[in-house]
N, C-alpha and C positions, 0 to 999 in steps of 0.2 A: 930310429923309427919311433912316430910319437905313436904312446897306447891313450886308449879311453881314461885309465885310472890316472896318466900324466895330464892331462888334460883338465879332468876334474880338479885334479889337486892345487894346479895353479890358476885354475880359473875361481876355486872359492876361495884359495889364499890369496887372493887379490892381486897378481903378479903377472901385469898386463902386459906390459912391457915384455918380458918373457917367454908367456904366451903366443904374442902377438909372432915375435922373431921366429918361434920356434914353429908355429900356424904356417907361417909364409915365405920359407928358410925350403932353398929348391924351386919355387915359383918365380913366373916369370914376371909377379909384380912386385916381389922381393928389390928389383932396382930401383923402386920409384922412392922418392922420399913419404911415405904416407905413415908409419908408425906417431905421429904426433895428431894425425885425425885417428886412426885404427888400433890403436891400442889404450880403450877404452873399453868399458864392460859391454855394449850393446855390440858394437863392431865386431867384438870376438866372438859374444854368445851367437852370431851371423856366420862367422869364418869355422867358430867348428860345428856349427852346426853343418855345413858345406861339405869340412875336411870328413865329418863322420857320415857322411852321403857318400863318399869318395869312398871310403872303406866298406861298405854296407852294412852299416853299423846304426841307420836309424830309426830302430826298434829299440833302440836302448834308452833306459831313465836321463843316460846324462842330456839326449838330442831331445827330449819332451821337458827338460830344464831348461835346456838355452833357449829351445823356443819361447817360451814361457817367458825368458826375459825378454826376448824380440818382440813378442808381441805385445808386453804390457809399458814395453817403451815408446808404443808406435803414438804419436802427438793425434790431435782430433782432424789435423786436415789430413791424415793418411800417410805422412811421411814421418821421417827419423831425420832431426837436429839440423841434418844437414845430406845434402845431394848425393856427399859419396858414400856415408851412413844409411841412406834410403833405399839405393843403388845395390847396395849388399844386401840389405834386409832382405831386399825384394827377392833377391837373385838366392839367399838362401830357404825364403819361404816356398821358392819351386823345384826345391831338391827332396830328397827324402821318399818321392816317390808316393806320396801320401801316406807312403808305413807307419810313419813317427807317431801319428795321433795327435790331439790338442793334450794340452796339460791335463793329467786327471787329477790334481789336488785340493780342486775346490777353489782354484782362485779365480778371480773373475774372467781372465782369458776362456775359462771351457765354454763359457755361453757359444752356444751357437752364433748368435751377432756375432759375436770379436772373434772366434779363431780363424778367421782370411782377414785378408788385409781390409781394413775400413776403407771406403769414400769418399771423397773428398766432400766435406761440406759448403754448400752455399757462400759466395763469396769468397773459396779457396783462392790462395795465392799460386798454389802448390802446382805445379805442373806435371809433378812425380809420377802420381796417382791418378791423373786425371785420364778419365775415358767418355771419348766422344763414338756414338756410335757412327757407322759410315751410314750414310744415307745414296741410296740406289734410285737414278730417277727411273722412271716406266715408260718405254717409249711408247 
């Protein structure tokens, strides 16, 4: 069983790889080949911020850290690097229940602007992000 302090520990000692196996080791996306896109700092600070939602455990400093780094990774058109790096983000930024809080350490993530996901800017590529409202005709 992974704890928080394991967690922590290989997530600052930079031991992604590790991490990553031991994140997604019993899951059912454990068969796919993706450790060469996901075992990377932003991908994990996403997966345990996930794994610690699953425990209910996102009250705690370490899930207001990896957000932290989720969120100061996130690019200006709304997305992360790549589709299935976005794809996590997203999918961990709606876990936590809204418990977790934005980072309170004074880094530029607290601002109220940035602690949700940005939108896409003007001439975005990005289809990730992108919202179109539905439009209702009036009979």
């Amino acid at each position: 069983m992974i704890t928080i302090r394991h967690i922590e520990r290989l997530f600052d000692d930079h031991q992604h790889r590790r991490l990553y196996r031991e994140l997604i080791g019993g899951r059912p996306e454990a068969t796919f080949a993706l450790e060469p896109v996901l075992a990377r700092a932003v991908p994990l600070a996403a997966l345990g911020m996930i794994r610690l939602d699953e425990l209910s455990q996102s009250h705690t400093g370490l899930y207001r850290r990896l957000l932290n780094v989720v969120l100061t990774a996130q690019q200006a058109d709304g997305g992360w690097t790549d589709p299935m790096t976005t794809a996590l983000c997203l999918r961990a930024l709606l876990s936590g229940g809204g418990k977790g809080g934005p980072p309170s350490n004074g880094d530029s993530a607290t601002s109220p602007r940035s602690s949700s996901p940005r939108a896409p800017g003007p001439g975005s590529r990005s289809a990730a992000c992108r919202w179109t409202p539905s439009r209702r005709r009036s009979s």
